[in-house]
Structure formats: structure tokens, C-alpha cells
C-alpha positions as CSV (number, residue, x, y, z in Angstrom):
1,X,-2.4,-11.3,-19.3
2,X,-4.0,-7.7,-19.6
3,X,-7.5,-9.4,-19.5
4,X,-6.6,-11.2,-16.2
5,X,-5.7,-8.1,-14.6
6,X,-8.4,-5.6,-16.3
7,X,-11.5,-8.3,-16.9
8,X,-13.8,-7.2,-19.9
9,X,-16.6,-8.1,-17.0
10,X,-16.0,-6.9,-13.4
11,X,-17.3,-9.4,-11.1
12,X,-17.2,-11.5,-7.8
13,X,-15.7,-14.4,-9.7
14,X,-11.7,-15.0,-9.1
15,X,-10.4,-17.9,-10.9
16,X,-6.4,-17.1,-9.5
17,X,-4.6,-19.0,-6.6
18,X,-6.7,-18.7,-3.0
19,X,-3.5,-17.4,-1.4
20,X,-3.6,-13.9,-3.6
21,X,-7.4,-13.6,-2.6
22,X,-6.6,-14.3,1.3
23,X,-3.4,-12.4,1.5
24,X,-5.6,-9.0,0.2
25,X,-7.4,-8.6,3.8
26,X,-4.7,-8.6,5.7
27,X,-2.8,-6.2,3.2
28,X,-6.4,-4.2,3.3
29,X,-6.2,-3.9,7.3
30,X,-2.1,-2.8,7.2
31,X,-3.6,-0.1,4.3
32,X,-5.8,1.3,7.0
33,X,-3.5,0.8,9.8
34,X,-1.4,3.2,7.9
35,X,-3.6,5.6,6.6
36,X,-4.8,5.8,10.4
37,X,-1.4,6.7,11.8
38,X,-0.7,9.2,9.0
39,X,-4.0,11.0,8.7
40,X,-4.7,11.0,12.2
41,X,-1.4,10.8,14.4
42,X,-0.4,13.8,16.3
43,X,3.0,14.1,14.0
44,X,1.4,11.8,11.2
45,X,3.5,9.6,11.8
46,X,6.6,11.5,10.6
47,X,8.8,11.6,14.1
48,X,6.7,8.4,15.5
49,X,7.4,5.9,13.1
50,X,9.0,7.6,10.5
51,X,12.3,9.1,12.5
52,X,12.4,12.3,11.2
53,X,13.4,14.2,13.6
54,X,10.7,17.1,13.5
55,X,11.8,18.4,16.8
56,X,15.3,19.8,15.0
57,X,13.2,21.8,12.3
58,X,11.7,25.2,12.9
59,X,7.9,24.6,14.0
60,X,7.1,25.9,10.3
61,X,9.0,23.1,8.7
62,X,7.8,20.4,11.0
63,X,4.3,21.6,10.5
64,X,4.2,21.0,7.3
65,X,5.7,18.1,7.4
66,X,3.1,16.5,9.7
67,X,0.4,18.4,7.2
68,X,2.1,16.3,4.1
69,X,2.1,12.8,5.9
70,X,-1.3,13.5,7.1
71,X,-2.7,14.2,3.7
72,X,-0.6,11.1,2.2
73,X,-2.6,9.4,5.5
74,X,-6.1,10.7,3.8
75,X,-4.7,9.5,0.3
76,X,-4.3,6.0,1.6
77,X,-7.8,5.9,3.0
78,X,-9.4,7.4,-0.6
79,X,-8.1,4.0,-1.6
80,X,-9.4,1.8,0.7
81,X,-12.7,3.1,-0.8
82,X,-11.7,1.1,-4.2
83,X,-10.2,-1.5,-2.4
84,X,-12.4,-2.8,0.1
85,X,-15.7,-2.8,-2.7
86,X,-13.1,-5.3,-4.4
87,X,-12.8,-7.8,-1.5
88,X,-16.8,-7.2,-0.8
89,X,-18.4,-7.6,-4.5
90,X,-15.2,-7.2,-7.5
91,X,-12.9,-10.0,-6.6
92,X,-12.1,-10.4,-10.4
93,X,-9.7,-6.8,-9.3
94,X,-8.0,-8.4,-7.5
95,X,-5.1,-9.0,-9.9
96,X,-5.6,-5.0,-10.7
97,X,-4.9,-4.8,-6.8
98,X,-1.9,-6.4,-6.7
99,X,-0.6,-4.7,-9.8
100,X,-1.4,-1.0,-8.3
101,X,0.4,-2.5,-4.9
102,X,3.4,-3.5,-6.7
103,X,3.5,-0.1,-8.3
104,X,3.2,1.5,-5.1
105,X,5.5,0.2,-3.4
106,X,7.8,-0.4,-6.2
107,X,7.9,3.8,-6.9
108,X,8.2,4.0,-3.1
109,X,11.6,2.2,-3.2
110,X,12.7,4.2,-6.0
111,X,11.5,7.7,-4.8
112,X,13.5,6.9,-1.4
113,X,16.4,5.9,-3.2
114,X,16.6,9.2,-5.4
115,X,14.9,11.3,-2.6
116,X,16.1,10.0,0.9
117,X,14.9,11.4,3.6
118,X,17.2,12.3,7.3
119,X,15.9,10.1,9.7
120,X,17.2,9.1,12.7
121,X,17.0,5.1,12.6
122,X,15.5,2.9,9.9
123,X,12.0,3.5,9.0
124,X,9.3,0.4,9.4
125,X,8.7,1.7,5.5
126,X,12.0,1.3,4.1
127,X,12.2,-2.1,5.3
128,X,8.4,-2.5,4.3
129,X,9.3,-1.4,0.9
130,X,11.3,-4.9,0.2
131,X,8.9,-6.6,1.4
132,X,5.8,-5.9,0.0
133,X,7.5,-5.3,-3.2
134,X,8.5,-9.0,-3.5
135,X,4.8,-9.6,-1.4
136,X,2.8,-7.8,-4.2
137,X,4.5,-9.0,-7.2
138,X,4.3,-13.1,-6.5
139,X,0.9,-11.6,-5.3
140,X,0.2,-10.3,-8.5
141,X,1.8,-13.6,-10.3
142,X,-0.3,-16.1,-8.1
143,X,-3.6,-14.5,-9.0
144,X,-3.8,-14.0,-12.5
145,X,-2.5,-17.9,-12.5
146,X,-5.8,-20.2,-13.3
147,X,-6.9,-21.8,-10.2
148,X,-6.2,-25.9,-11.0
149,X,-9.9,-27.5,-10.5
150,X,-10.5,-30.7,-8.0
């Protein structure tokens, strides 16, 4: 299983189910979707989307607040520049993808449960959480599963 996800040759060959390869653009455009409302929003994203409600902090505290979700913003877009190589000319990652997705949004759950934030609703993120988490890992299951041939 570790070769499917971490091939000995990295190439434009993927041998796993076609929905794990289609499913990846979308999930590439929602990356950049949210990299683009963090990195570049006004409040990052924090009040906006988030609910936290920056306009109760000290202008300090919101500040940097909107400076940590903006830089998370510019973190997600550093990995677009792995991921979208993948979908263009490494497709035999994309097992590795949906591994380092799960992660992600695995340790986002977990973070949120041991570190909750105050926010003032429910966040599209906490509710994303679930569902990428399941998303990713039959993701993940689906592509490193050998393609059946016509």
C-alpha cells in the first residue's frame, strides 16, 4: 500500500478508480477558493466566514487575528503549488494527495475539538471538517484501488 501512495517512479500514469482522479479538481478549485478568502479577505476570513466575532476584541487582538488567517490563507496557496503540478504532469500522487487531505482535515477536526474557537454561529469549516474527512479518506481508498480493465 505504501508504494501506491509514494510510487518508486513519479509519473502521469494513475492506475486507481477515475472518481479519486476527477474528484481532485474540484477539491483543487475549493483549496484555492479558500486560500483566496484567507490570504486576501479584508478580515481573512475570520468574522466573514469564520464567526469570530473580531469586532468584540481590542483592534490589537483582531489584527492579529486577521494576520494569522491570512498567513494560513498564503499556506494553503504554497500548496496548490504541489498540488496542481500533480493534476498537470504527477497523477501517480494522487493517492499521496488524498492521504495529505485526510491528514488535514483529519488534525483540523481534532485541533477544533481540543482548541475551540468562540464564534458566533457554526463555521462552513467545522461542518467542512466531516465532510472532507469522510471525502478524502474513501478518496484515498478509491485511488490506490487498481483500476479493473475493459
Amino acid at each position: 500500500m505504501f508504494n501506491k501512495i509514494f510510487p518508486k517512479s513519479i509519473d502521469n500514469n494513475y492506475n486507481g478508480a477515475k472518481i479519486a482522479l476527477y474528484a481532485f479538481y474540484p477539491m483543487i478549485a475549493i483549496i484555492l477558493f479558500r486560500s483566496c478568502m484567507h490570504w486576501f479577505g479584508a478580515d481573512g476570513g475570520a468574522q466573514s466566514i469564520a464567526g469570530i466575532p473580531l469586532d468584540s476584541y481590542p483592534q490589537g487582538a483582531a489584527q492579529n487575528i486577521i494576520a494569522i488567517f491570512s498567513l494560513w490563507g498564503f499556506s494553503q496557496f504554497l500548496m496548490l503549488l504541489i498540488y496542481i503540478p500533480i493534476g498537470i504532469r504527477y497523477k501517480s500522487l494522487i493517492p499521496a494527495f488524498w492521504l495529505i487531505q485526510f491528514i488535514e482535515w483529519s488534525g483540523r477536526w481534532i485541533t477544533g475539538s481540543v482548541k475551540p474557537l468562540e464564534l458566533v454561529g457554526t463555521a462552513p469549516g467545522e461542518i467542512g471538517n466531516y465532510i472532507f474527512m469522510a471525502l478524502s479518506i474513501i478518496m484515498l481508498i478509491l485511488s490506490i484501488k487498481k483500476q479493473k480493465e475493459k
